[in-house]
C-alpha positions in Angstrom: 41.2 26.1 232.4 39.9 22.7 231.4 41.5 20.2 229.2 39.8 17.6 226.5 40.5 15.0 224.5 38.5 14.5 221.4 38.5 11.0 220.0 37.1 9.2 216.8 37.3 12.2 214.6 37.0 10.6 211.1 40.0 11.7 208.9 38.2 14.4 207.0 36.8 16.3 209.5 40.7 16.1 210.7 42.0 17.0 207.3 39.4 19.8 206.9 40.3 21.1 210.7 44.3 21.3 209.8 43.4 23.0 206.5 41.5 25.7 208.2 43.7 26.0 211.0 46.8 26.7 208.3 44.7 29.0 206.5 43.8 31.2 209.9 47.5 30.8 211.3 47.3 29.0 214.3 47.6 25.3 215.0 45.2 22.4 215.0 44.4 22.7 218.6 43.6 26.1 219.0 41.7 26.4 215.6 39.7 23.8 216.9 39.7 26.1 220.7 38.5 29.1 218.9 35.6 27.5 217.5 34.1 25.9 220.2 34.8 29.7 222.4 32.9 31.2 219.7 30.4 28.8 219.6 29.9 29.0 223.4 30.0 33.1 223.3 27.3 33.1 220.2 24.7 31.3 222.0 25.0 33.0 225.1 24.7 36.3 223.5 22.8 35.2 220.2 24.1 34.4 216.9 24.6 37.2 214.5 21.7 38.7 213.6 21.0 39.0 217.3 24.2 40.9 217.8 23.9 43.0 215.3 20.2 44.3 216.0 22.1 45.3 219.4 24.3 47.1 217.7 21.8 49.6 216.2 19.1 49.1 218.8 19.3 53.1 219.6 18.9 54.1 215.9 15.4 56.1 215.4 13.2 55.5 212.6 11.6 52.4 211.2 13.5 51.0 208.3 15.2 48.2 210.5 11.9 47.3 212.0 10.6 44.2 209.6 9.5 40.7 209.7 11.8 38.0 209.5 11.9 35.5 206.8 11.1 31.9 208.3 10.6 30.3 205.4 12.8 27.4 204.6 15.7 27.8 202.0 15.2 25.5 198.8 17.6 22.5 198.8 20.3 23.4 195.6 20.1 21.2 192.9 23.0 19.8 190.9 22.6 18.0 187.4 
């Protein structure tokens, strides 16, 4: 296994890592190890969408065949 050091994290990011991690039970380190493994694993074998398709690849019929949306979300707005 390799080993990293991760330096300059501005304290946010650090706060918002050590909330998460308490939330999902495990430590700083290996919340911060789970998301980089599943980032690694999602773009190997897709994201989500891409996973899912392969999920119901075998199923007949044609209502899971349409387009995809492209089109760019609109910004939100707060007054």
């Amino acid at each position: 296994m390799g080993n990293m050091s991760i330096r300059n994290i501005s304290e946010e990011a650090f706060n918002a890592l050590k909330i998460q991690a308490t939330k999902n039970g495990r430590s700083t380190e290996a919340e911060v190890r789970a998301m980089i493994e599943e980032v690694a694993v999602s773009s190997r074998s897709g994201g989500f969408g891409t996973r899912l398709q392969n999920c119901f690849k075998d199923v007949e019929g044609d209502e899971l065949d349409f387009p995809r949306d492209n089109t760019p979300a609109e910004p939100m707005v707060f007054e």
